[in-house]
C-alpha positions as CSV (number, residue, x, y, z in Angstrom):
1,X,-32.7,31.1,4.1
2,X,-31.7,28.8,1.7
3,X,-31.0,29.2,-2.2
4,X,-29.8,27.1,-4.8
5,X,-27.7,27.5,-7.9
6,X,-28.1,25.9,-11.0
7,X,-25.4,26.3,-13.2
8,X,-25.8,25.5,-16.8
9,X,-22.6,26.3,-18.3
10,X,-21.0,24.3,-20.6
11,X,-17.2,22.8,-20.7
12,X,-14.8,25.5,-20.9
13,X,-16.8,28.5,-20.5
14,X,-15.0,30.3,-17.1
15,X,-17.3,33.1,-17.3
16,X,-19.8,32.0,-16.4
17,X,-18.2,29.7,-13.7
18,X,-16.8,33.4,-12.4
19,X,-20.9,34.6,-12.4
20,X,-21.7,31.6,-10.2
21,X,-18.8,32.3,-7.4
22,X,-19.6,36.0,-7.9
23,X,-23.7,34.7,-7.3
24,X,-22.9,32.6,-4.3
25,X,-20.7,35.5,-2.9
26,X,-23.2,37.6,-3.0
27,X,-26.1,35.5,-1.8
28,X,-23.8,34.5,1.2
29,X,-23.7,38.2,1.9
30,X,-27.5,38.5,2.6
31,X,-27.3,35.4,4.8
32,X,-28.1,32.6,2.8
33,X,-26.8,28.9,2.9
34,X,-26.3,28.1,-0.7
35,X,-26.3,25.0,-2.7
36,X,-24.3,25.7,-6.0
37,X,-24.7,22.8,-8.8
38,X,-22.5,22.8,-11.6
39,X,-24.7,20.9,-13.5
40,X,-22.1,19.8,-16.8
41,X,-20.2,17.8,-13.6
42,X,-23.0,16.0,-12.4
43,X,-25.0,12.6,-13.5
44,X,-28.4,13.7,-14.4
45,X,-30.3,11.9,-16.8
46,X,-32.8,13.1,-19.7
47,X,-36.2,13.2,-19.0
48,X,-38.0,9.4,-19.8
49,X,-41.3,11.5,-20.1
50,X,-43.0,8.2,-18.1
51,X,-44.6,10.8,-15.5
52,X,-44.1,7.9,-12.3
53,X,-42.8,10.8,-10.8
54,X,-47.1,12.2,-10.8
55,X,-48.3,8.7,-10.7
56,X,-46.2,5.7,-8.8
57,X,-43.6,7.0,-7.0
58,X,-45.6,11.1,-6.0
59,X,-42.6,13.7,-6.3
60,X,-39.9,11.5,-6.8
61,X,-38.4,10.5,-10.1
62,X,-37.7,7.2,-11.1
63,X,-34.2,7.8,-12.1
64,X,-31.6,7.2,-9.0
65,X,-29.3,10.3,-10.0
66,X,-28.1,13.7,-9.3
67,X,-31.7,14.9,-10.9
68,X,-33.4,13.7,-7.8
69,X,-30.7,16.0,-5.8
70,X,-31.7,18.8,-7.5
71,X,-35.0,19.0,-7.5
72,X,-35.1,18.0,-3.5
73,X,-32.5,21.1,-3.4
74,X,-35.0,23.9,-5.3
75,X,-37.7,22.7,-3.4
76,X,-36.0,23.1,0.2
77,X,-35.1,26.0,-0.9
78,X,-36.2,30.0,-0.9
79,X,-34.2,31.3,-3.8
80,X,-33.4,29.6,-6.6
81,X,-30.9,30.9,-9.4
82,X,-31.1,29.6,-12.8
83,X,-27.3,30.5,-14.9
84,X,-27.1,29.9,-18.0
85,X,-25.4,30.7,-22.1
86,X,-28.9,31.9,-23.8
87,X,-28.9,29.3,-26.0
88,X,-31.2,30.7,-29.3
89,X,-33.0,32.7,-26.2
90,X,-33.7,29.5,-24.5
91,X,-31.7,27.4,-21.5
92,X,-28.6,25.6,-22.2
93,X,-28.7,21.7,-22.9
94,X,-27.5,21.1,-19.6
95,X,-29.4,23.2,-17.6
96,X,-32.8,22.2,-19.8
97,X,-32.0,18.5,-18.2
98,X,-31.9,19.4,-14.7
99,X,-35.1,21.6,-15.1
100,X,-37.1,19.3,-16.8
101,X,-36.9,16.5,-14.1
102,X,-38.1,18.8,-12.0
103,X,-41.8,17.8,-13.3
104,X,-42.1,16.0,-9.9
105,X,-42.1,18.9,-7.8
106,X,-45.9,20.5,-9.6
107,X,-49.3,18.1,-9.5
108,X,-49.9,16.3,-12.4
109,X,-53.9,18.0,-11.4
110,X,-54.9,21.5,-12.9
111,X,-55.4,24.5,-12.1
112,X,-56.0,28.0,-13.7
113,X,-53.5,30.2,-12.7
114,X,-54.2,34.0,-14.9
115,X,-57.0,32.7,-16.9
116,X,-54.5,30.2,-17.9
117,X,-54.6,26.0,-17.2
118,X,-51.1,24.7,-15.4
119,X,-50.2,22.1,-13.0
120,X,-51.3,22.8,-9.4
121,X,-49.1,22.7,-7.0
122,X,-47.7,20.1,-4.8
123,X,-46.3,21.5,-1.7
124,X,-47.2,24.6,0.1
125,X,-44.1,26.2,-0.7
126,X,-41.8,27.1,-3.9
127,X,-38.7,29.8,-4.3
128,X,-38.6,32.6,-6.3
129,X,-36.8,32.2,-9.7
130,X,-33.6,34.3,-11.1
131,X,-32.6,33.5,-14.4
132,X,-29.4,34.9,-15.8
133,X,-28.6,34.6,-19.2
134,X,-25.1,35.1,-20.7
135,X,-24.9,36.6,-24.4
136,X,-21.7,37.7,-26.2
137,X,-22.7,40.7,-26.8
138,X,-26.8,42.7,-26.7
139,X,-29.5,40.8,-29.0
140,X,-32.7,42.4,-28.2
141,X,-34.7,39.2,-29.8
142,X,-32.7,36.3,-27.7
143,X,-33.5,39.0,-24.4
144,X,-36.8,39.3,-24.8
145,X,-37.1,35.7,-25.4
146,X,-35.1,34.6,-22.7
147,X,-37.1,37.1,-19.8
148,X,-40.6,35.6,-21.6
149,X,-39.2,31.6,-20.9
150,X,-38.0,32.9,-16.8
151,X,-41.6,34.0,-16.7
152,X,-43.1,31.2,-18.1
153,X,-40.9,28.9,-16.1
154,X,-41.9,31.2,-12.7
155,X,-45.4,30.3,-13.4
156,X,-45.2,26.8,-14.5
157,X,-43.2,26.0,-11.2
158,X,-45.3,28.8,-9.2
159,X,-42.7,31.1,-7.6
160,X,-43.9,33.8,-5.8
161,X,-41.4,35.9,-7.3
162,X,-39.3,36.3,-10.3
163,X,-36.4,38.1,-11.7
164,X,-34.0,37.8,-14.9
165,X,-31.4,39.7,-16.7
166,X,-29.1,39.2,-19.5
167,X,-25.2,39.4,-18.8
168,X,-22.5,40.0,-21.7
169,X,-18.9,38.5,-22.1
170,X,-17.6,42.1,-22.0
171,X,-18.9,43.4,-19.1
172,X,-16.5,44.2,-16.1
173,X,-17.0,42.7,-12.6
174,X,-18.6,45.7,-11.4
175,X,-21.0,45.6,-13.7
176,X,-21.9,42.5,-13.2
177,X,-22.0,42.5,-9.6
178,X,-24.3,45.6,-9.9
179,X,-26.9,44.2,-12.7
180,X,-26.7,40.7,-9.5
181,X,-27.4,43.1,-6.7
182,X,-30.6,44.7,-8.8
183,X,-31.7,41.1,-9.2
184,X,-32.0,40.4,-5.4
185,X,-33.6,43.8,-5.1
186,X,-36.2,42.9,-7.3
187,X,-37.3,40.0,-5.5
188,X,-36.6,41.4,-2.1
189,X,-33.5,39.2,-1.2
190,X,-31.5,42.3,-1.1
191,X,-30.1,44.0,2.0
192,X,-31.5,41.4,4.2
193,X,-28.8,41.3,6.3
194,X,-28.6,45.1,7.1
195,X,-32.0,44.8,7.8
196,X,-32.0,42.6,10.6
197,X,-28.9,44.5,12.3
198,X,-31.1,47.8,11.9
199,X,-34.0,46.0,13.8
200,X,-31.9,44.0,16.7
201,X,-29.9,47.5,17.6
């Protein structure tokens, strides 16, 4: 099982940089081989909006940076985390880069997917999402609009499962590794591990 971590936090902010170790701990508890990508450190490039990655060059796009790692990571993978400040409800700037050169990895054909018209797919496979949102402090209006962009996102890139909750500053470790442990319950990537020792004795 692999999962990949994208990690949106900008300069300076530890805590969130302590989330991500606490996510990859965690992850490498059920068994997983995980690809954390602290995305403020790496070269990825905005966007051009040019598409060559649906017309000329199928699922690749055309700009030779960390982007293209990225995307070939969430694609190989079976779990991918999306960590991020909630940013006026939405992504931070940097992780909004990496996930919008992800374009290549969806059709540029349609589909209706819930009475609704999206991209098809490309390959056979996606992960499931988790997005985890850091707030100072509860804002019912930035939640709500934060968990309705992780499901919009889930659909758009056709996850077969999806997950989100909003973290605060204040919050302990416990607390935070409980509300983490929830979120792998919820899309079944919980208590793998125990699982297979219960079968194989």
């Amino acid at each position: 099982m692999n999962a990949t971590v994208l990690n949106g936090a900008l300069p300076g902010d530890a805590f969130l940089d302590e989330v991500q170790d606490l996510v990859v701990e965690l992850l490498g508890e059920e068994g997983f081989r995980v690809r954390p990508w602290v995305l403020r450190e790496e070269k990825v490039g905005y966007c051009m909006g040019c598409f060559e990655c649906w017309t000329a060059t199928p699922g690749l796009c055309r700009i030779p940076d960390a982007g293209r790692d990225v995307a070939a990571s969430l694609i190989r993978s079976d779990l991918a985390v999306c960590l991020t400040p909630v940013t006026f409800g939405g992504y931070s700037s940097e992780l909004k880069k990496a996930v919008d050169r992800t374009i290549c990895l969806i059709s540029p054909f349609f589909t209706v997917i819930g009475g609704e018209v999206h991209h098809h797919r490309r390959y056979r496979r996606y992960p499931a999402l988790l997005g985890i949102g850091v707030l100072p402090g509860p804002h019912a209006g930035q939640e709500r609009i934060f968990g309705e962009l992780i499901e919009r996102h889930a659909i758009n890139m056709h996850a077969p499962r999806r997950a989100h909750a909003v973290l605060y500053r204040n919050q302990t470790a416990t607390e935070i590794r409980t509300s983490l442990v929830a979120l792998l319950e919820a899309v079944g990537m919980a208590g793998r591990e125990t699982q297979k020792m219960e079968a194989s004795a």
